[in-house]
VOGU-3710 file (C-alpha; in Angstrom, 3 decimals, decimal comma):
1> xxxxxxxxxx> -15,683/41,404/-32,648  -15,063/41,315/-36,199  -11,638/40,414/-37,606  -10,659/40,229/-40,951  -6,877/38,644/-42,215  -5,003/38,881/-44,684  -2,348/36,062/-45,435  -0,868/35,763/-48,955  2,385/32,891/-48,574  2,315/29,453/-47,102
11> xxxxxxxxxx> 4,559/30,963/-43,727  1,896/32,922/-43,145  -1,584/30,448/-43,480  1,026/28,536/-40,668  0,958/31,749/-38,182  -2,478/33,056/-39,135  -4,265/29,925/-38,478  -2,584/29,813/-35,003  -2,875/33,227/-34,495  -6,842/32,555/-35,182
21> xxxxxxxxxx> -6,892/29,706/-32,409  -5,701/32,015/-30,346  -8,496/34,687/-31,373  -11,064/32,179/-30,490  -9,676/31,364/-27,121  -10,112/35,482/-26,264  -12,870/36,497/-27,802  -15,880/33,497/-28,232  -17,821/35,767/-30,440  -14,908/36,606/-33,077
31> xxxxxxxxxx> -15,846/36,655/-36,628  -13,285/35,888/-38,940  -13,302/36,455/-42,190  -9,775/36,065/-44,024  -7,222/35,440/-47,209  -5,436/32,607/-46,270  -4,460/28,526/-47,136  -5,941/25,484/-45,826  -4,436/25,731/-42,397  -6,709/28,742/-41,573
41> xxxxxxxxxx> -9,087/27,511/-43,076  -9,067/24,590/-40,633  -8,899/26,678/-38,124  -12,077/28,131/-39,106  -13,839/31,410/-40,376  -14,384/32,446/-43,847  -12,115/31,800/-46,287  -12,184/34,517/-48,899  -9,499/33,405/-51,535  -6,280/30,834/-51,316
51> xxxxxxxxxx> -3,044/32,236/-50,778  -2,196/30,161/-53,959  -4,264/32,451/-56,417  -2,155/35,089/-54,679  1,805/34,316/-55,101  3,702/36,030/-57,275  7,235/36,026/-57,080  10,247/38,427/-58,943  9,384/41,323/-61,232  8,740/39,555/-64,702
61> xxxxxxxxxx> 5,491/37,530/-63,132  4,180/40,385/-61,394  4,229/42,480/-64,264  2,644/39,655/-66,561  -0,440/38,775/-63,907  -0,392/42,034/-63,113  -4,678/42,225/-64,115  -4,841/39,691/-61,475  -3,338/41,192/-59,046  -4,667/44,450/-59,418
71> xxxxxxxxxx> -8,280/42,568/-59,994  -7,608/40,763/-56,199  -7,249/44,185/-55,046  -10,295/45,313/-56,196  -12,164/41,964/-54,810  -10,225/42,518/-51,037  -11,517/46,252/-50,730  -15,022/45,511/-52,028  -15,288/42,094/-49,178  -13,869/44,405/-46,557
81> xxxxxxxxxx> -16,949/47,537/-47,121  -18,966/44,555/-46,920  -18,026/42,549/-43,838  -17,190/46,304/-41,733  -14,538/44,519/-39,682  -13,579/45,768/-36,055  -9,896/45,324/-37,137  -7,674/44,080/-40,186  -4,940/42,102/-39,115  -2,124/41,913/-41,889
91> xxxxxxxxxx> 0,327/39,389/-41,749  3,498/39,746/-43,733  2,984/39,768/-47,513  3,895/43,398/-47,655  3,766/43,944/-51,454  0,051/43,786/-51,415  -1,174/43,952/-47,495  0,319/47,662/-47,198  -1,343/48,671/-50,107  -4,294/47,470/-48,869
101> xxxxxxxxxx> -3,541/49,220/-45,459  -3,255/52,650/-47,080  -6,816/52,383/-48,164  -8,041/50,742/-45,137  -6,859/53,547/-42,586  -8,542/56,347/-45,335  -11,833/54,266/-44,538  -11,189/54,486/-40,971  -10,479/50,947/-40,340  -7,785/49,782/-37,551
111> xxxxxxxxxx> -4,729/47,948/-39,393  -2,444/45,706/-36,950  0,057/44,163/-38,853  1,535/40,702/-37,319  4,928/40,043/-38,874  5,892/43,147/-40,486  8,291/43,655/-43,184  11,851/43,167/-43,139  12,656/46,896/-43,742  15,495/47,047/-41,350
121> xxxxxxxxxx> 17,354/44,872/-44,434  16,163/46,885/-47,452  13,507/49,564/-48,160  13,843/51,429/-44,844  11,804/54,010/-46,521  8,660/51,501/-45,895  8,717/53,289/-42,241  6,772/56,503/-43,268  3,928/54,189/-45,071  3,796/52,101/-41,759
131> xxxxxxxxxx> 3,602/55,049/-39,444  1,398/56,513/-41,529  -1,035/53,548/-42,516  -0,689/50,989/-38,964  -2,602/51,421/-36,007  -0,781/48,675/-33,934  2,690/46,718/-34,934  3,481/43,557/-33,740  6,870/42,602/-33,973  8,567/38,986/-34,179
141> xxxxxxxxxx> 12,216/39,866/-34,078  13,849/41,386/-30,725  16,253/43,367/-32,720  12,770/44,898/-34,364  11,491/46,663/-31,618  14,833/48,811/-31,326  14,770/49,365/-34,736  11,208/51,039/-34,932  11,602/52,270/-31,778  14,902/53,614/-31,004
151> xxxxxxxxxx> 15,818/54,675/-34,867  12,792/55,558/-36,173  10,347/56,577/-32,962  7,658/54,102/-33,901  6,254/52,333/-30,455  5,950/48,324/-31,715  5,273/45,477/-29,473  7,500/42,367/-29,528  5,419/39,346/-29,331  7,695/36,787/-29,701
161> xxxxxxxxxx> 8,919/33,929/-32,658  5,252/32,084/-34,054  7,796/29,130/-35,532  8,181/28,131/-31,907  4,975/27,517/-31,704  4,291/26,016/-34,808  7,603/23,683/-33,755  6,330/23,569/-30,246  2,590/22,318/-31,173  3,264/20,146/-34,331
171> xxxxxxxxxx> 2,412/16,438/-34,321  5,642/14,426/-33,860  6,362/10,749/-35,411  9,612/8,447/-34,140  12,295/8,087/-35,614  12,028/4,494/-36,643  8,490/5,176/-38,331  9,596/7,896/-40,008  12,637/6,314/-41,934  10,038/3,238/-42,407
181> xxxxxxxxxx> 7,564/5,547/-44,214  9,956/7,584/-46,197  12,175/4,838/-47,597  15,145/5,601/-45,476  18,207/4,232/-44,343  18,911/3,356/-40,743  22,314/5,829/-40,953  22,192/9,539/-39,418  20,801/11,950/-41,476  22,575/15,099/-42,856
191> xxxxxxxxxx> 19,509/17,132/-44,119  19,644/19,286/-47,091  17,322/22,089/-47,442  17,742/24,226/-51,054  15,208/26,160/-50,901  11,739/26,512/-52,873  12,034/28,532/-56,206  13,911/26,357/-58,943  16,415/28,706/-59,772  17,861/28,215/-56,079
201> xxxxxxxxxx> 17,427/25,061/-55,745  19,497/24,363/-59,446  22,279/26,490/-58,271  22,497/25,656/-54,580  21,440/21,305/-54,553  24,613/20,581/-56,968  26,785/22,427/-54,454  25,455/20,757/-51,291  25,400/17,543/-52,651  28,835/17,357/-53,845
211> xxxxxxxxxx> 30,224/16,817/-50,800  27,839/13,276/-50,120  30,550/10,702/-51,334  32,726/12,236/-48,726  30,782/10,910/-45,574  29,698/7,609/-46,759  28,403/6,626/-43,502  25,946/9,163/-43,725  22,869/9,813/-45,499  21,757/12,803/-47,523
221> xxxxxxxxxx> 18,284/13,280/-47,415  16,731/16,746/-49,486  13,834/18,595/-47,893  11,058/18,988/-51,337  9,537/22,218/-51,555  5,350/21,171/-51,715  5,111/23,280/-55,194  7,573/20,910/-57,076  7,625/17,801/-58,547  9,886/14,795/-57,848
231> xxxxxxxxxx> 10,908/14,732/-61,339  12,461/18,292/-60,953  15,006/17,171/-58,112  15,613/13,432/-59,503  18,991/14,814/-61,857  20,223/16,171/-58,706  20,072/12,763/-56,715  22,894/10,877/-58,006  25,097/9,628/-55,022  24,042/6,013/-53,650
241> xxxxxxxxxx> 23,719/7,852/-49,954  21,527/10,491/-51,595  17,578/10,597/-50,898  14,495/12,677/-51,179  11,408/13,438/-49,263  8,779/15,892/-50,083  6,995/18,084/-48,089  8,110/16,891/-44,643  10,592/19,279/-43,538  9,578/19,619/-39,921
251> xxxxxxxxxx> 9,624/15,591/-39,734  13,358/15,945/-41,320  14,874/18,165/-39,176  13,521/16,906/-36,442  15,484/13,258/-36,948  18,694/15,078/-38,433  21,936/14,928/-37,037  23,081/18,084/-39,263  22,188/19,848/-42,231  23,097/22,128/-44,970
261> xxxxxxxxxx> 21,072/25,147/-45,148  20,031/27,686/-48,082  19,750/31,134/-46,522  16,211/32,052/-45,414  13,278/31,551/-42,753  15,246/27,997/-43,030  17,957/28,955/-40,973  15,841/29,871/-38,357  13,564/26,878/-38,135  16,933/24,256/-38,133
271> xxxxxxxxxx> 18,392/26,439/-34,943  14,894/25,769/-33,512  15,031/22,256/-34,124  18,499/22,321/-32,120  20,407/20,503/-35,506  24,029/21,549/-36,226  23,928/23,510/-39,719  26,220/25,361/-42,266  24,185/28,087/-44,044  25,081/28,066/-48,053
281> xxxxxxxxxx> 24,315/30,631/-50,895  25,018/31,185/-54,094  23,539/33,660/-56,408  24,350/34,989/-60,168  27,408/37,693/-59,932  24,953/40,352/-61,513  22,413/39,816/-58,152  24,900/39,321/-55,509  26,620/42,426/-56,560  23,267/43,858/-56,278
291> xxxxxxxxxx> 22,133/42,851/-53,026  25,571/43,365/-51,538  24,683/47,440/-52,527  20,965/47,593/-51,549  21,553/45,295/-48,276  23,974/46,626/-45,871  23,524/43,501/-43,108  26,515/42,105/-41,531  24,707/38,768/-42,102  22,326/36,591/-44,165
301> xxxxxxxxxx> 20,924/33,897/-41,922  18,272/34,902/-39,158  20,393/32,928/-36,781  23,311/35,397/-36,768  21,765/38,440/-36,986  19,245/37,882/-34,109  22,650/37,010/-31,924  24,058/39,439/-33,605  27,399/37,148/-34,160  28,773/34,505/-36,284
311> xxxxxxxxxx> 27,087/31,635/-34,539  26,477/29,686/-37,747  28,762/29,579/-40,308  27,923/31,261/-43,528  29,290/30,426/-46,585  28,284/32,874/-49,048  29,239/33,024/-53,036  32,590/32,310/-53,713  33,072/30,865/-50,159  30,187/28,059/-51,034
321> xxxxxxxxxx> 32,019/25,523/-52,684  32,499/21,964/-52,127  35,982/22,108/-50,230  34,466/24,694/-47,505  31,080/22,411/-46,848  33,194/19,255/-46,158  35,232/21,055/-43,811  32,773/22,778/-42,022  29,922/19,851/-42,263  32,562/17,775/-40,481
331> xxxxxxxxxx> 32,694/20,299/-37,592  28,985/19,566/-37,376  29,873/16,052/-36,476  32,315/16,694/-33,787  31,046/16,137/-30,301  32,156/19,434/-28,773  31,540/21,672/-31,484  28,115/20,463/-31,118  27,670/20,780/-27,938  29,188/24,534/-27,958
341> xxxxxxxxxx> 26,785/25,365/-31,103  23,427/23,610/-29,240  24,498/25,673/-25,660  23,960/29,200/-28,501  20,818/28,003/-29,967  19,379/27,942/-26,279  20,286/31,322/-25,909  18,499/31,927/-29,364  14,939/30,785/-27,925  15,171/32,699/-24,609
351> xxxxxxxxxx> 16,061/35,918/-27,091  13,183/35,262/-29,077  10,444/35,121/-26,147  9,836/31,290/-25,990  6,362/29,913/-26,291  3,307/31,762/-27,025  3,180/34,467/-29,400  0,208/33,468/-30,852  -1,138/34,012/-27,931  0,579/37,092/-27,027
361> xxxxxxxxxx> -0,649/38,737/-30,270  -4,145/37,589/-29,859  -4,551/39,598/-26,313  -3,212/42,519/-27,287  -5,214/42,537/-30,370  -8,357/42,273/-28,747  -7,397/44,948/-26,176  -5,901/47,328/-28,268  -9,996/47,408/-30,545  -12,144/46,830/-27,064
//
């Protein structure tokens, strides 16, 4: 069979180039041909174009690369008459993998579409474009498959978390080496993620870090995003017990004893790793008074709203200031706190299917186009 993905953001190169080890394993003579990042390319196949030449974030860039974007249209459409795939497989990336889906189902392609959009948050009107332009949905949430199903009479299957894999099959270093190789201190380690884009990292870092003096015995350590430079963060790292690594996030978490959390994909990934967390953010009035109008969740972090309860705390705008973070980052530190928040984040995996979506996806794929 022929396959042909699309992946435009790092997240998913990660779950497409496990999702494509997984294609191998069920079908031997699968042809890939896909938009992706190193990891898939790895993985093998035909790379097409980087997910780098393809991220645009917020409304000003898009409309100034807007040529480009409308050019890598042009490029995806022509590549797909000319490979005649069995089946696209779209993973996330919505802005520019349902466009691409509206044309593909008028050529009489099949479109699955691994990690749909998060339309149950905003844009529910998304759900007439994926009924009419998906074949197949594959689902990563459990809360997902009621939505489409249940409100909106859409049959979806739920596959299952990828980020367990990814946590599940990553390459793991000790503790000891780890600290050795990053320049590290031998106290426990409060991590401190911000973010990626530099306008949340400049309002959230300050914030999380002011609270560093007040657990001495402790060290700080920020998570880099890949795409930024050390000389970015360095203003930010003032406190003695302060440190920085870039691009090791997984590493991190894995060797923290709590951390600090900008809302996101994030949240998720530290429950995963089992650490203790406190989920922060803090955006300009103007956009929070926004969001608060176009978003009608009863929570930000993936944590909570997959349990559907507070199980992490959220401290959100005016709530996210220094005197709140000490007091609930010293919670994190308490023995039966811990243990209380560790017993929920057990009860988080079993929700979200355990091991093996990747797998999952990959054998329904290939039955769903035999």
């Amino acid at each position: 069979m022929k396959y042909y993905i699309i992946a435009g953001e790092a997240s998913g190169d990660l779950h497409g180039s496990n999702l494509m080890k997984a294609l191998y394993q069920q079908d031997t003579n699968a042809d890939i041909r896909f938009w992706g990042g190193d990891l898939m390319e790895n993985a093998g196949g035909t790379l097409v174009k980087h997910y780098r030449d393809l991220a645009f974030m917020g409304f000003v860039e898009v409309i100034f690369n807007l040529k480009t974007i409308l050019n890598n249209i042009t490029i995806c459409k022509k590549d797909i008459i000319e490979f005649r795939p069995d089946v696209i497989i779209f993973i996330d990336y919505p802005g520019f993998n349902m466009r691409i889906a509206k044309w593909a189902k008028e050529q009489g392609i099949k479109t699955h579409y691994y990690i749909s959009p998060q339309i149950w948050a905003w844009k529910e009107n998304r759900i007439e474009d994926i009924k009419r332009d998906f074949d197949k949905l594959y689902v990563i949430l459990p809360f997902e498959k009621d939505f489409y199903e249940t409100k909106h009479q859409f049959a979806v299957e739920f596959v299952g978390h990828p980020l367990i894999d990814a946590i599940h099959n990553r390459k793991t270093v000790d503790i000891t080496t780890f600290k050795k190789e990053n320049k590290l201190e031998n106290n426990p380690i409060v991590a401190i993620l911000p973010g990626s884009r530099k306008q949340e990292i400049t309002k959230m870092l300050p914030i999380m870090l002011s609270v560093a003096t007040d657990f001495p015995n402790y060290q700080f350590v920020v998570a880099g995003a890949p795409s930024l430079e050390y000389a970015f963060y360095k203003p930010f790292l003032k406190a003695k017990n302060v440190l920085f690594i870039s691009n090791k996030t997984y590493d991190l978490l894995s060797h923290s004893t709590a951390a600090l959390v900008t809302s996101g994909t994030a949240t998720l990934e530290t429950a995963l790793f089992k650490i203790p967390e406190v989920v922060c953010y803090k955006g300009s009035w103007g956009s929070y008074q926004i969001a608060k109008r176009i978003i009608t969740l009863k929570y930000i972090s993936l944590v909570n709203l997959i349990m559907d309860k507070e199980v992490v705390t959220e401290l959100i705008q005016e709530k996210c200031n220094s005197k709140n973070i000490k007091i609930e980052l010293q919670k994190l530190l308490e023995p039966d706190y811990r243990k209380h928040l560790l017993e929920k984040y057990d009860i988080l995996e079993t929700k979200l299917g355990g091991i093996g979506a990747s797998e999952k996806t990959a054998k329904l794929i290939v039955k769903n186009i035999s």
